[in-house]
C-alpha positions as CSV (number, residue, x, y, z in Angstrom):
1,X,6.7,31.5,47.5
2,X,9.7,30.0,48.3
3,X,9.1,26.7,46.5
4,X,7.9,28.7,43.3
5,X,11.3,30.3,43.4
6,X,12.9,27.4,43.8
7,X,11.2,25.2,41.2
8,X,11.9,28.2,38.8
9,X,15.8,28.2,39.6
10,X,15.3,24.1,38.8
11,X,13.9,24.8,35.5
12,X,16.1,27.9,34.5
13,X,19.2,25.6,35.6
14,X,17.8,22.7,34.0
15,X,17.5,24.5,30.4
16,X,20.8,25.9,31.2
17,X,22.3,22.3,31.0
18,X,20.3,21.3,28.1
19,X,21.1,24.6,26.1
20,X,24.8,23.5,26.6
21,X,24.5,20.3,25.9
22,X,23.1,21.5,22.1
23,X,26.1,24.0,22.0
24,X,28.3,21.4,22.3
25,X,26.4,18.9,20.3
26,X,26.4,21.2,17.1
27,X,30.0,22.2,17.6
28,X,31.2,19.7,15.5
29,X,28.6,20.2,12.9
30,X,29.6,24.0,12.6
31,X,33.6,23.1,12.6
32,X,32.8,20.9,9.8
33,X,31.4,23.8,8.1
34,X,34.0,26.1,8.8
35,X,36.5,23.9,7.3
36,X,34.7,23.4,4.5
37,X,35.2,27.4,3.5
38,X,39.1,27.3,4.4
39,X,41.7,25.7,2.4
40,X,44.1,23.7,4.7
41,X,46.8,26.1,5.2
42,X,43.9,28.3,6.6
43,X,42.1,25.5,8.9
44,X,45.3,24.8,10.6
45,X,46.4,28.3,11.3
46,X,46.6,29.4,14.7
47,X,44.3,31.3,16.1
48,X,41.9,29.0,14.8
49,X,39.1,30.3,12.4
50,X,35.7,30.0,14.0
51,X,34.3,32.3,11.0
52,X,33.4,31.0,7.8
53,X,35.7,31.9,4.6
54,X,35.5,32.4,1.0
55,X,36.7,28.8,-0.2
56,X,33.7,26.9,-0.2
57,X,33.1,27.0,-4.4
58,X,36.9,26.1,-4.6
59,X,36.6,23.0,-2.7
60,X,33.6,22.0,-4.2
61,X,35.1,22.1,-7.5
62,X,38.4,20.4,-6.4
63,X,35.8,17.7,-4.9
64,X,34.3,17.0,-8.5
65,X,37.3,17.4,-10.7
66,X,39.0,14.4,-7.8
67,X,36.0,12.2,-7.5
68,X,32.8,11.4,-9.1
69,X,31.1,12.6,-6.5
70,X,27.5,12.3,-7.9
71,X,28.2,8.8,-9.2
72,X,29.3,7.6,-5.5
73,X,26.5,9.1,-4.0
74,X,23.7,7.0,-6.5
75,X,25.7,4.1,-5.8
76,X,25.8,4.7,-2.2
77,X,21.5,5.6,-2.0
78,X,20.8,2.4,-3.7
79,X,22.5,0.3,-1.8
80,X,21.5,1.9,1.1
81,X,17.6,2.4,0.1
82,X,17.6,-1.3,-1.4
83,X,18.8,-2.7,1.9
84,X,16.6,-0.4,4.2
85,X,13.3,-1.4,1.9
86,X,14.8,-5.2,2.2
87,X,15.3,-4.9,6.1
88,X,11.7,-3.0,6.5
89,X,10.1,-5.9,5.2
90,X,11.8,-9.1,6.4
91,X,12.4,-7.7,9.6
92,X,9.0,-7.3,9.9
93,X,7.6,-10.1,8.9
94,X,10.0,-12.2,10.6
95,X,9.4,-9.8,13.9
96,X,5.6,-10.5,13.6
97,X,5.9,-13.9,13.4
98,X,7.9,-14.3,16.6
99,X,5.7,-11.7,18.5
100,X,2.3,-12.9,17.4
101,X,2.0,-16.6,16.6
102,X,3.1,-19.6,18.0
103,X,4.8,-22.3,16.6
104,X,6.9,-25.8,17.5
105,X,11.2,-24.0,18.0
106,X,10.0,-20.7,18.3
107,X,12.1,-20.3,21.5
108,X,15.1,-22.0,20.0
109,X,14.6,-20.1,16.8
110,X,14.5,-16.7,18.9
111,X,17.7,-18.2,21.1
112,X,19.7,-18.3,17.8
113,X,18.6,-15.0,17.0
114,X,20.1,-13.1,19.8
115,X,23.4,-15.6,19.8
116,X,23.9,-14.0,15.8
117,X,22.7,-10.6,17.6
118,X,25.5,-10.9,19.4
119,X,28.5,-11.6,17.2
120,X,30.1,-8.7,16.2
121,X,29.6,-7.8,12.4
122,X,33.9,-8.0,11.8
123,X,33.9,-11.4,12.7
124,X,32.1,-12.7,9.7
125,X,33.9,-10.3,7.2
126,X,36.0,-12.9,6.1
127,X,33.5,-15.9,5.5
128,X,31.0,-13.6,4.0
129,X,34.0,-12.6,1.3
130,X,34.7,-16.3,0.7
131,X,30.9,-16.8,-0.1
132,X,30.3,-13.6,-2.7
133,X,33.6,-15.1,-4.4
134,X,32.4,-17.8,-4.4
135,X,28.9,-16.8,-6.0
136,X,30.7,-14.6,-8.3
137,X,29.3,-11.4,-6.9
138,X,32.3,-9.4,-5.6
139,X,32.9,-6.5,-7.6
140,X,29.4,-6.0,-8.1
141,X,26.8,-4.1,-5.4
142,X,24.4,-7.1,-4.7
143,X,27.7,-8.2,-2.6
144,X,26.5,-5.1,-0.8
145,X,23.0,-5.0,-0.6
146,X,22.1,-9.1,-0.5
147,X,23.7,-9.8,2.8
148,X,22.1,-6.8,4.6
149,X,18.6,-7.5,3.6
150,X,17.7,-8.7,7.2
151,X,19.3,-8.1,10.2
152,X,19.3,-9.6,13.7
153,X,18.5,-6.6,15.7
154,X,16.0,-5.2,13.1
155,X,14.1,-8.4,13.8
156,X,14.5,-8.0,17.9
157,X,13.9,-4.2,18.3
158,X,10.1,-5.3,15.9
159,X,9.5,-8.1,17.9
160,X,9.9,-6.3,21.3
161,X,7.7,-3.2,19.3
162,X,5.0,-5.7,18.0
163,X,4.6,-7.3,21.4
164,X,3.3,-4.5,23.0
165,X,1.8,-2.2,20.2
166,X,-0.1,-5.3,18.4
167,X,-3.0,-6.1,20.4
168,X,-4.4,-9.9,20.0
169,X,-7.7,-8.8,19.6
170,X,-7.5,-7.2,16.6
171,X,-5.9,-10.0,15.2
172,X,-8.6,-11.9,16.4
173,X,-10.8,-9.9,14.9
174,X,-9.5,-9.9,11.6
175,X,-9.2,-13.6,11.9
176,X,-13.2,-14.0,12.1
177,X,-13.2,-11.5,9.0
178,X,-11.4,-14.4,7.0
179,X,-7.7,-12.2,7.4
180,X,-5.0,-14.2,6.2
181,X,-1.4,-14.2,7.9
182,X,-0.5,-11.4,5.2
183,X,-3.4,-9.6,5.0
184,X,-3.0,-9.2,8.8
185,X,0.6,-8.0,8.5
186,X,-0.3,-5.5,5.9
187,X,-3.9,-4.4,7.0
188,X,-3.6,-5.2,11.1
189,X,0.4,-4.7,11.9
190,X,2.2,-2.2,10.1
191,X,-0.5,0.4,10.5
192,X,0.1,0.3,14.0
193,X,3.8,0.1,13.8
194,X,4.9,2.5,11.8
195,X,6.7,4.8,14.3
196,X,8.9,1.7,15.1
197,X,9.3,0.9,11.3
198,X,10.3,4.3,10.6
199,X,13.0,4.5,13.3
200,X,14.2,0.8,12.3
201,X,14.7,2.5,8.4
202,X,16.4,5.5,9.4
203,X,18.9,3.3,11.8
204,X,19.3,1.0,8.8
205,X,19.7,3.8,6.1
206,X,22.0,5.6,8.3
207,X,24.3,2.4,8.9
208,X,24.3,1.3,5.5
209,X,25.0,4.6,3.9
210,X,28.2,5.4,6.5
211,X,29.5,1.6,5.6
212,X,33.0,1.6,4.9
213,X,34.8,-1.4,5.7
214,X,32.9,-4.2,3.4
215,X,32.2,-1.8,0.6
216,X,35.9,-1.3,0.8
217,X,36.7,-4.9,0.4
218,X,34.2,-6.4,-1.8
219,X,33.7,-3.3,-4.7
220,X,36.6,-4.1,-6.7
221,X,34.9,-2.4,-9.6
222,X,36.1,1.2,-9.3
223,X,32.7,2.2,-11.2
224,X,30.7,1.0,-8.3
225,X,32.4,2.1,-5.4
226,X,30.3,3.8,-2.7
227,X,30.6,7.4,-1.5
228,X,32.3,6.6,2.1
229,X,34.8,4.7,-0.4
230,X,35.2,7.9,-2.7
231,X,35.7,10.3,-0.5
232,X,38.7,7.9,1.3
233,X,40.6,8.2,-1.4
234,X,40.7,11.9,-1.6
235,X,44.2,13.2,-2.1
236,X,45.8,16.8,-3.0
237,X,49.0,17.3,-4.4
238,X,52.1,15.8,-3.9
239,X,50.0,13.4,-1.7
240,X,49.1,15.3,0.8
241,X,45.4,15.5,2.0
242,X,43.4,19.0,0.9
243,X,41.4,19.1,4.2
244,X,39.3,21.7,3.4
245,X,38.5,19.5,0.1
246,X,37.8,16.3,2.1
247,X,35.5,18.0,4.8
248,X,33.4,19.7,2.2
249,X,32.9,16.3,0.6
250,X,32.0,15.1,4.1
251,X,29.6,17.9,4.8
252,X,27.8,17.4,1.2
253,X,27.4,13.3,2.2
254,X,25.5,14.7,5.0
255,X,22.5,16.2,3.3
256,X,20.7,12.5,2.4
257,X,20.9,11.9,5.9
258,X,19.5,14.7,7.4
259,X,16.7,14.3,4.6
260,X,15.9,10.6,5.8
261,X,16.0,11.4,9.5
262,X,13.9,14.4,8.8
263,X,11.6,12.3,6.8
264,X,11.4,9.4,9.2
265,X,11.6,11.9,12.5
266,X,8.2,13.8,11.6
267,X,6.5,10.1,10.8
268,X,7.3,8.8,14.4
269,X,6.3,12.3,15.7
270,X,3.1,12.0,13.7
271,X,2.1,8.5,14.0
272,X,3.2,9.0,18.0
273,X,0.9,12.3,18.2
274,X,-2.2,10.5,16.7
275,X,-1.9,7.5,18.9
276,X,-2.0,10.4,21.8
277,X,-5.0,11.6,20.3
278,X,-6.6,8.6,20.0
């Protein structure tokens, strides 16, 4: 009796911790939406206001009238649904070929990998300008979306995926059906991957679409400018910042996000479920 009270006390104390864990998870979530209903004189009055207000329509309409809020956002989900398409599929391939088939430097090939894995993205800023000048494409989006279409880690996290979710016989099998290599990749691997795929799109979605430093530097072209970009350069009057304006445009750059992740989280639920099943 005593160890049924006990593991009861565990589990109550353990849901305790998780419950406020979530609490403090969403908190910033729900301040974001508070502010978004205040106007600025309001958000930093003291007490502070943990209701919503009235302002949300106001700010929405000072958000248009300042930026071209729609226009940033199509910019911002094609370059990031180009690139997460682009990384989807080289990745993949890529990841299948390291995880699957051997070949003469496939070590040294993999040991460059993880040396470009490991070089931090600010590093090659500068180079990578240097080249889309050179090109001619600075200004334009395919500055954006070009050098994102394959990623180091996109390539490790399917290769580590592939190894263990890929069994050889089934490509063995297919191989004595007359498969080719993309006829296994298609028909073979990415049935069986898909929970990896989807998480691998909604990291690279997610990365992509709260870019701000190289779409900062290499969209010269103020009519291509992403929505991260946009909503930097959000201003009130006299040049102060309206941050009730601002965190309403923040809140509304939220909603394609929580789409994609809703999107891609019931597909890994899914695909995970049916491999239970199975």
């Amino acid at each position: 009796m005593a160890s049924i009270k006990g593991t009861r006390g565990r589990g109550i104390a353990l849901h305790a911790v998780l419950v406020a864990g979530l609490l403090l998870s969403a908190f910033p979530f729900y301040w974001a939406v508070i502010m978004s209903t205040h106007t600025s004189s309001e958000i930093f009055s003291y007490p502070p206001k943990l209701l919503p207000g009235s302002h949300f329509a106001e700010n929405v309409r000072s958000l248009f009238d300042n930026i071209d809020f729609f226009g940033s956002m199509l910019n911002s989900l094609l370059v990031a649904g180009s690139v997460t398409f682009l990384v989807l599929l080289f990745d993949s391939l890529a990841a299948f070929v390291f995880a699957k088939f051997r070949f003469p430097g496939r070590r040294l090939l993999f040991g460059l990998l993880m040396l470009i894995f490991m070089v931090p993205t600010q590093l090659a800023i500068i180079p990578q300008f240097v080249m889309m000048a050179k090109i001619g494409w600075i200004g334009s989006m395919t500055a954006l979306i070009v050098p994102a279409a394959a990623n180091a880690f996109g390539i490790f996290w399917m290769r580590q995926y592939m190894r263990s979710a890929i069994h050889d016989e089934l490509l063995d099998a297919s191989r004595i059906d007359g498969a080719h290599f993309l006829r296994q990749y298609w028909h073979v691997a990415l049935p069986v991957v898909r929970p990896g795929l989807a998480f691998l799109g909604i990291f690279t979605f997610m990365g992509q679409w709260n870019d701000y430093a190289w779409p900062l530097i290499s969209l010269t072209n103020p009519d291509n400018v992403t929505l991260q970009v946009a909503l930097s350069q959000l201003n009130g009057t006299h040049g102060t910042t309206d941050y009730g304006m601002v965190m309403t445009g923040a809140l509304l750059a939220l909603v394609p996000l929580l789409i994609v992740f809703a999107i891609g989280a019931k597909q890994i639920i899914g695909d995970l479920g049916k491999g239970a099943i199975r």
